[in-house]
N, C-alpha and C positions, 0 to 999 in steps of 0.2 A: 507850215514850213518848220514849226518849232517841232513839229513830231519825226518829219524828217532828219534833222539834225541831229536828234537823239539817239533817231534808228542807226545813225552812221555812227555818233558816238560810241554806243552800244557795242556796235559790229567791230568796231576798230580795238576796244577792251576786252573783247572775246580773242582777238587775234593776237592782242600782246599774251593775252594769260595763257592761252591753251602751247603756245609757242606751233611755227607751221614746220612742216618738212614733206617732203614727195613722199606719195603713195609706190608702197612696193611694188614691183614686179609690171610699175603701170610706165615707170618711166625711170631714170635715176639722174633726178639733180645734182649738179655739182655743191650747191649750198642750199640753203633755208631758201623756199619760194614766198615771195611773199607777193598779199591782193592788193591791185593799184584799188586809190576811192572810187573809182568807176566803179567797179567790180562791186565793191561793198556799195555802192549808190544806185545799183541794181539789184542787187537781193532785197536791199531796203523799199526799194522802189514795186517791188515783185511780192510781196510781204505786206503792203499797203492795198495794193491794185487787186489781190485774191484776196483779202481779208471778207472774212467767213462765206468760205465755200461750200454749198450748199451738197448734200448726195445726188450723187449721178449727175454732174455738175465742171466742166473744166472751161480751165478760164489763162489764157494769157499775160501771163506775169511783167514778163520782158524781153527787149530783145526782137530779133531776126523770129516772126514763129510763123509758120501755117498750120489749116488743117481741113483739110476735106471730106466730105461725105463719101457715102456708097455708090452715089449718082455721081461722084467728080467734083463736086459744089463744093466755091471755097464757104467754109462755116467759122474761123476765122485767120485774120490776115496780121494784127497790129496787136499790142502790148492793150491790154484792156477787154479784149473781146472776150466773151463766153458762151458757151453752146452745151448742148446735151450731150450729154458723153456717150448716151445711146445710139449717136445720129455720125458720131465722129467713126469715121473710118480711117485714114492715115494721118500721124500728128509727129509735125518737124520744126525742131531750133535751129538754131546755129549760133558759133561762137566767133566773136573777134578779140584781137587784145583787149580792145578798151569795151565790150560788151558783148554779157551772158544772154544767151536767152533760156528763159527759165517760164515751163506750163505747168502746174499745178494740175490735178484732178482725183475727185472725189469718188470713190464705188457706193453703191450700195451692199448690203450683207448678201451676199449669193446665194444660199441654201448650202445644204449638203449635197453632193461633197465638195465642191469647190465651195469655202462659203468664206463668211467674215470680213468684215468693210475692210479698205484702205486707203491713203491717201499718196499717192505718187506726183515725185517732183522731177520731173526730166530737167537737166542741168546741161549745158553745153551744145556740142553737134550730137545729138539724138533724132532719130525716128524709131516708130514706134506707129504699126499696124494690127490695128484692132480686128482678132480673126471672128468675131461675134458678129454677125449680122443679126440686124431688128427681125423679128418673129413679126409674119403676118398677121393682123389680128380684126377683127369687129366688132360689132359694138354690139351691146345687148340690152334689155330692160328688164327688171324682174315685174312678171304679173303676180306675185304671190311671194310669202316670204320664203326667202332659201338659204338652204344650210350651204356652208360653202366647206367644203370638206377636205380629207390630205388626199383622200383616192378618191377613183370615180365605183361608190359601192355605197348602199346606203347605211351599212357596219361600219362605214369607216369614219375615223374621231372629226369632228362640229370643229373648223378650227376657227367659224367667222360666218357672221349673218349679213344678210340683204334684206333691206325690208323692200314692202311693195312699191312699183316706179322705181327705184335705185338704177343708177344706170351703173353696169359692167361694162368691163373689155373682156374678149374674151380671143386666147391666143394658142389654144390647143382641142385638141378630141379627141376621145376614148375609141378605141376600137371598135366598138357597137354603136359609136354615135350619139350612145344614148346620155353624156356626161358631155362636158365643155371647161376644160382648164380656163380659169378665171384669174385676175387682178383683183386681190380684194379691197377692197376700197381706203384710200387713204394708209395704204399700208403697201411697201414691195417686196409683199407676200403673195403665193400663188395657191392657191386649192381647185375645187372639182365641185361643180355645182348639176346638177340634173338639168338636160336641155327641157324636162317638161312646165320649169317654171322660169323658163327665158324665153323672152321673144327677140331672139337672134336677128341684127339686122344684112342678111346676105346669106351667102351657102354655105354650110359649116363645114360641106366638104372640102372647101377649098383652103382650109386650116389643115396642118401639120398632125399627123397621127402624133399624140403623145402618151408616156406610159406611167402609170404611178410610181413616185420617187424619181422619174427623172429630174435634173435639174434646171432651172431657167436659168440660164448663163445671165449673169451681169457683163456686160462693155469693158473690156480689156481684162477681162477674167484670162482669158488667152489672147497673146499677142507673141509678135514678132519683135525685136528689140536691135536695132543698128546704133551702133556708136560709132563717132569718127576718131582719130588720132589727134584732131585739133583740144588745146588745154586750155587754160587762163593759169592766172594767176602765177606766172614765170615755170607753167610748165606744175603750178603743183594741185590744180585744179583739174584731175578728167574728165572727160562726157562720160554720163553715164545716169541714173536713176536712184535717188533716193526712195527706200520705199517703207511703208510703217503700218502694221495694223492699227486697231481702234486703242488696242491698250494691249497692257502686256498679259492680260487674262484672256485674250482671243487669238487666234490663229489667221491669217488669213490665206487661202489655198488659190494657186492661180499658177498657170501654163506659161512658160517663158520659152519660146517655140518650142522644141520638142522637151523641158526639164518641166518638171511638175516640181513646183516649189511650195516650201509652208514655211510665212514668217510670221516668228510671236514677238513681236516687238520692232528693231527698228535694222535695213540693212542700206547697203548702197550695193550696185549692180553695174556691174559692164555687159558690153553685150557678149554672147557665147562668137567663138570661130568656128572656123571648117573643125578642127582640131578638141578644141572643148565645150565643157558648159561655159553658161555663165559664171565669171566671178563674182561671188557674194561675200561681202563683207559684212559681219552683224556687230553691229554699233550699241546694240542692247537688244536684252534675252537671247533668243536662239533661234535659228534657221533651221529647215530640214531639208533635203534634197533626195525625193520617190523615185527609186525605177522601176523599171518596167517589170522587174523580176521580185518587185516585191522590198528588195531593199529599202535601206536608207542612212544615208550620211548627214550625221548632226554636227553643227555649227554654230558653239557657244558663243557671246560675246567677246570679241578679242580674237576671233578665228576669221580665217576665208576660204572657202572654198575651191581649192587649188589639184588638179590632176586626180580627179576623182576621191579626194579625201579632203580633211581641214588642219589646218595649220596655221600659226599663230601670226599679226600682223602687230607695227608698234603703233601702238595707239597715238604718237605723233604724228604719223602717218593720213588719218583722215583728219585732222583739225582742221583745214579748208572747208569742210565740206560745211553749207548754209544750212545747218540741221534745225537754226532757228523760224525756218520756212515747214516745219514738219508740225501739227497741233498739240502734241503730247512732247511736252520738254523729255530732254535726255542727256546723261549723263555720261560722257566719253566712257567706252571701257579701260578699264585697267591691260597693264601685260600679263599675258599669261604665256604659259608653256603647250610642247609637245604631251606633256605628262599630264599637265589638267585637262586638256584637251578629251586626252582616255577615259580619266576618272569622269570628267562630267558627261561623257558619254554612256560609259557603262550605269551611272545611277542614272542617265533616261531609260534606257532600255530595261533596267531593272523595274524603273517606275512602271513602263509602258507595260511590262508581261505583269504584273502585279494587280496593276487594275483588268487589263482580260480576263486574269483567272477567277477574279471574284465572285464567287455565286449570288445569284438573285434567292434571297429567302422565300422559302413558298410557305403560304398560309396554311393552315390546319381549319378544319371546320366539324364541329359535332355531329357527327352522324345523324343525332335523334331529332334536332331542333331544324323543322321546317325555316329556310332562307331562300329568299329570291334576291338574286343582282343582276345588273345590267352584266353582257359581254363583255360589251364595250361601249363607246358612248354613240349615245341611241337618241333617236330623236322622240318627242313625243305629236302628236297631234292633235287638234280638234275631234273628231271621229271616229272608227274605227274603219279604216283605210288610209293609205297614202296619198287619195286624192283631196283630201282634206288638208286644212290650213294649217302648216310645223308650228306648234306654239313653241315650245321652248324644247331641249334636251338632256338627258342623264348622264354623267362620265359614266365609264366605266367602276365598277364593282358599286353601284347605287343602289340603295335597299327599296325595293316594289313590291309594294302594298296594293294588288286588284281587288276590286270590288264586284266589279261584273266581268262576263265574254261573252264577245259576238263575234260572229265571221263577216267579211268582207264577201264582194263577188266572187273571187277567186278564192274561198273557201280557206284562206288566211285567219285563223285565230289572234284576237287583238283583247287585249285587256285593259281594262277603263282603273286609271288609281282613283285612290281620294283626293288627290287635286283637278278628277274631273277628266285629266288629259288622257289621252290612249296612245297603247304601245303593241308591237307585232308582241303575240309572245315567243317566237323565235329568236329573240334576240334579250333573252331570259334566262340567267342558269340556274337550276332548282335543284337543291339538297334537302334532305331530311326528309320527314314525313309529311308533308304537306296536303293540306284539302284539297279538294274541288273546289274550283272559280264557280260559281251559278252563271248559267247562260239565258241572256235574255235576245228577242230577237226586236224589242222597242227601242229603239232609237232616239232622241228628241233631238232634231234636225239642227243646226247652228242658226241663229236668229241673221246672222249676216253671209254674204255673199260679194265674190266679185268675178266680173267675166270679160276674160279677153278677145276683146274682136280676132285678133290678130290669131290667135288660135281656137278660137271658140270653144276652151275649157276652161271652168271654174276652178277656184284657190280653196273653195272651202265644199265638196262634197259634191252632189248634183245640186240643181236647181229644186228648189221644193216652195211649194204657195207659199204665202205671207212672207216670204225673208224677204228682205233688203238686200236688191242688189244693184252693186256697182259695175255697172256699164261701160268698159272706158278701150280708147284708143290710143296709139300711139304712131303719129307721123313720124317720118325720118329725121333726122338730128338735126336741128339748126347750124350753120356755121359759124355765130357767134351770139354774144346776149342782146346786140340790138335785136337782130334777126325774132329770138324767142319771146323775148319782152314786148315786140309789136304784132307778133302772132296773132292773139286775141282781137286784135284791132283789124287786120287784115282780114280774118274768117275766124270767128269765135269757134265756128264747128256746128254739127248738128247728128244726134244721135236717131235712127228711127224705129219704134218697136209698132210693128205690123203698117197700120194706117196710121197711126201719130207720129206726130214727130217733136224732139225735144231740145232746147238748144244747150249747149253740151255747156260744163264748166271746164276752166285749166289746173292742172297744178303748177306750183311756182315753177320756174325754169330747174332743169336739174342739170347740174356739169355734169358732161361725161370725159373728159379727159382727165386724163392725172398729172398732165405737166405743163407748164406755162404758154408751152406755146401750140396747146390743144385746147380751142375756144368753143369746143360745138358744146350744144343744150339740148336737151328733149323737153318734149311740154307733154302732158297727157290727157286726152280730152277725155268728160267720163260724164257720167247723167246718173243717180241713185232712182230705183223702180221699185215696186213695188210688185211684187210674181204674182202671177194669175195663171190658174191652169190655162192648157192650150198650148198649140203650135206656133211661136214666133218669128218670123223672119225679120234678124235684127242689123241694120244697115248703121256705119260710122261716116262719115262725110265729112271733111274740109279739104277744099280746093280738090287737087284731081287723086286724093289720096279716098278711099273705097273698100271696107273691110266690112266683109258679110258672114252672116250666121243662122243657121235654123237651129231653134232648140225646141223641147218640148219640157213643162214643166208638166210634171202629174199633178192626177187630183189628191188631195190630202196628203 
């Protein structure tokens, strides 16, 4: 109660000092508008109820609010409630005299090119339709460790690993099918992993052709923006949208129906007409406003964007606005002119050709002194093949040091360093005068192994006598952790190699979902063997789930 009190204290001290008066062009007060305590007993209230909102995350502040999914579902109804923002398709307030309603919501960083978190505060009569629908996606398991990459190519830069079991989502695919756009784990980042070390659960055709560098839209990256005529605060409070990046060293780039906008710091927004854009008001840093032809109009703090250009607004003018609802404090802008306006335009522009023209310095290299580097960053292996286990990788420009070469099946050249690992040499630039690799065609085979029922290929090589290997399956996803957790109790499993048979162990439950209200678990059943030459027919069993394999281990 005491904190409350405060919030209103607070609010009410903000209101004497800043002094209020109506927003230009939005309405024109006969005198000072001033917030009943209601008003201020709702932001405080709104400022309480969303305290620490979480990414990808909107939540219910105060007020009249709805907000429904893609299916029609309301997702929430009343001042309190919160949901995914990914799951939210249309979100509505409403204003009366004596009560704002006010939703908060959180993005995640986009990617390029729309990219860069924000947090948005809808204020008053708003709606606001999220033109981002959820991407189709399934679930996956890695049987082996995998590079998760920015393209679907195996040159292209390691931006995150999967070790074995890890569970994936996976919500795109390459042209050839031969790659699967991945979630990398614990992160809302996306890369490209090879389908030959995922055991995909479903048809991957039935995933979205995707292409490298396209972007995964984050939830309300593009929307639609209605604002009504109705105010508060005696008319000096609009509907409309507060909006802020993460801080004022990021950008955040996002679709306001047809205006492609970039804010570096902090603005308020109305919604566009038949007639114009939006108006944008920048309360700190600067705005930009892209069209279609390449342009663009910049919008320092103290500006708005008005008739396709920006023009000055009196900083009296938004003191209303509940900026203390936004996470990065701000400081009113000062007034400025028509005139700064230009200059602080022309030194962007001056800035912006300055840094294009900058050249990339190229290295120099001595003709005479043998060097090897990576391309680019390259992975290394267990083997000499790709069907062998990725231990670890090289950025680009890394000095390799081979000691041996061998060829693969396919007649691929791979060179072994002094750390043992092995790399294509194709993916090697060699300068100067350099030796001959010696070529051996001995091998000494990896001591371990593991093989997926599910696809009946190894992680680490083929099968060869003596290794140790790991046998393992993988059921469909549990729907929750009782489900996984009693797994073992219900059917342990059972592994069979020829006429024996073995009873399988689990690994822990592993989450596959990435958001609170995704509870499914994989368990993976597996049995460590011992290879014996010979033809094996290797059978996975629990309950009606049945994963079969013939392999053949050679002799020595």
């Amino acid at each position: 109660m005491k904190r409350h009190q405060f919030a209103v204290f607070f609010l009410l001290l903000c209101a004497c000092t800043f002094g209020w008066a109506p927003l230009p062009r939005m309405l024109r007060a006969q005198s000072t508008p001033v917030c009943p305590t209601s008003i201020l007993l709702d932001v405080s209230r709104a400022a309480s109820t969303c305290f620490r909102l979480e990414p990808g995350e909107i939540c219910a502040g105060n007020g009249a609010i709805s907000a429904s999914g893609f299916a029609g579902e309301v997702l929430m109804a009343q001042a309190g409630d919160r949901a995914a923002l990914s799951a939210v398709n249309t979100l509505s307030a409403a204003v009366t005299d004596d009560d704002l309603g006010i939703v908060t919501l959180s993005s995640y960083d986009g990617g390029e090119p729309l990219a860069g978190a924000f947090t948005l505060v809808a204020l008053g009569d708003v709606t606001l339709t999220n033109q981002v629908t959820p991407l189709p996606t399934l679930d996956a398991i890695a049987i082996g460790s995998v590079n998760i990459r920015s393209a679907p190519g195996q040159d292209a830069e390691i931006i995150a690993h999967a070790g074995v079991n890890d569970g994936l989502i996976v919500n795109g695919r390459s042209s050839d099918n031969r790659w699967a756009r991945v979630a990398v784990p614990g992160e809302h980042v996306f890369g490209w992993a090879s389908v030959d070390v995922l055991n995909i659960r479903g048809n991957l055709l039935t995933l979205a052709l995707a292409s490298p560098g396209q972007p995964v839209l984050d939830a309300f990256r593009v929307f639609d923006l209605a604002t009504g005529a109705n105010t508060a605060c005696e008319g000096g409070l609009p509907s409309g949208i507060l909006l802020q990046s993460a801080n004022n060293e990021q950008s955040a780039f996002m679709q306001i129906g047809s205006t492609r906008l970039q804010v570096h710091g902090t603005a308020f927004i109305t919604a566009p007409t038949a007639d114009s854009d939006p108006s944008v008001y920048v309360l700190a840093g600067y705005a930009i406003i892209h069209s279609d032809a390449g342009d663009l109009i910049f919008i320092p703090a103290g500006g708005v964007h008005s008739a396709a250009s920006a023009v000055p607004f009196e900083p009296a003018s938004v003191a209303l606005l509940p900026v203390q609802l936004l996470p990065v404090s701000i400081r009113l802008p000062a007034a400025i002119t028509e005139t700064d306006i230009a200059r602080l335009t022309e030194a962007y522009l001056n800035t912006l050709a300055a840094a294009q023209a900058t050249p990339t310095p190229q290295p120099t290299a001595d003709p005479t002194i043998c060097r090897r580097v990576t391309r680019g960053t390259t992975t290394l292996y267990a083997g000499p093949g790709e069907f062998y286990e990725a231990i670890n990788s090289l950025p680009a420009g890394a000095s390799v040091r081979p000691v041996i070469a061998a060829s693969d099946p396919d007649g691929r050249i791979w060179w072994q360093l002094t750390t043992s690992n092995w790399l294509l040499t194709s993916q090697v630039r060699e300068t100067g005068l350099c030796p001959d690799v010696p070529r051996t065609q001995n091998i000494t085979p990896p001591r371990n192994n593991t093989l997926s029922l599910e696809t009946c290929e190894t992680t680490n090589g083929p099968l060869r006598a003596g290794q140790q290997v790991t046998i393992q399956f993988t059921p469909p996803a549990f729907d929750n952790w009782g489900e996984a957790r009693d797994a073992v109790r219900i059917d342990p499993g059972r592994i069979s190699v020829g006429a024996r048979t073995y009873r399988a162990q689990a690994t822990s439950p592993i989450r596959l979902g990435t958001t609170d209200d995704d509870e499914r678990y994989l368990r993976t059943f597996y049995i460590v063997w011992n290879a014996v030459p010979g033809t094996h027919r290797i059978v996975g069993d629990r309950l009606s789930y049945e994963p079969i394999c013939t392999l053949v281990v050679p002799v020595g």
